[in-house]
C-alpha positions as CSV (number, residue, x, y, z in Angstrom):
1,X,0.6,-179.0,65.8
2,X,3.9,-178.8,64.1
3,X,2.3,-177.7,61.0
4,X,0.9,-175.4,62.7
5,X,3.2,-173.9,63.7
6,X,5.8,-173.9,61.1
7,X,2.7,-172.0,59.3
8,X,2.5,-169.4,62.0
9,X,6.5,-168.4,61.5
10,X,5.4,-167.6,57.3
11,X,3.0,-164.8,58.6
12,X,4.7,-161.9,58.5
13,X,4.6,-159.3,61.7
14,X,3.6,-162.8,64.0
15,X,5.7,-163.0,66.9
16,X,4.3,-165.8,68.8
17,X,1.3,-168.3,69.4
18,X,-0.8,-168.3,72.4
19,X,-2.6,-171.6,73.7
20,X,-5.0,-172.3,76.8
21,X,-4.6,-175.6,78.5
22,X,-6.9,-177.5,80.7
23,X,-4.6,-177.1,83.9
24,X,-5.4,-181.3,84.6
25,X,-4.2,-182.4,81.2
26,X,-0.9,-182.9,81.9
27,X,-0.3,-184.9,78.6
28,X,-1.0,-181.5,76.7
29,X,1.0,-179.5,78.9
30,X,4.1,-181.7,78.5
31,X,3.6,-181.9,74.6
32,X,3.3,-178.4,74.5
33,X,6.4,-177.8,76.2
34,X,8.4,-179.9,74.2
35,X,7.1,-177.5,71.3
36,X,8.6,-175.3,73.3
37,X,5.2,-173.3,74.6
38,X,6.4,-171.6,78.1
39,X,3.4,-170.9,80.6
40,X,2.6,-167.4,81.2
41,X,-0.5,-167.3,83.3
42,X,-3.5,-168.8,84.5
43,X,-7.0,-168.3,84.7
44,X,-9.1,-169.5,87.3
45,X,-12.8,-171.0,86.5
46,X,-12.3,-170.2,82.9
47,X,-13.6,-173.5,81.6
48,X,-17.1,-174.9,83.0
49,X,-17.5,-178.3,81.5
50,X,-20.5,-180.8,82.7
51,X,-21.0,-178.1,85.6
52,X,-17.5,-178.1,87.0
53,X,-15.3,-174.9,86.6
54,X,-11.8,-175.3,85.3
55,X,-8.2,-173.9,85.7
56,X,-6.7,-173.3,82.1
57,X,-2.8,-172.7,81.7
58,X,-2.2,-170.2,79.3
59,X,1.2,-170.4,77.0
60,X,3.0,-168.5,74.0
61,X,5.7,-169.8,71.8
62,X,7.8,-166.7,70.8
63,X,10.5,-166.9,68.1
């Protein structure tokens, strides 16, 4: 993820990254927050998985 990121901030004009997080996976959620990925928003039912709907967090990481 790291790399990831440090190749995002080379692209000129880019001013942040945008993720969606299962709402349950809390071990994502923190490790994207140490990144230092803020939430924004979240979106209801937008992940059906085996036939159960899902919350998904959505965060940017602005610089």
């Amino acid at each position: 993820m790291q790399a990831a990121i440090t190749a995002a901030r080379e692209v000129p004009g880019l001013l942040q990254l945008n993720l969606c997080v299962n709402a349950q996976n809390t071990a994502a959620l923190q490790l994207y927050q140490s990144l230092g990925f803020v939430a924004f928003g979240r979106e209801p039912a937008a992940m059906l998985v085996d036939g159960v709907l899902h919350e998904e967090v959505l965060m940017a990481l602005r610089w």
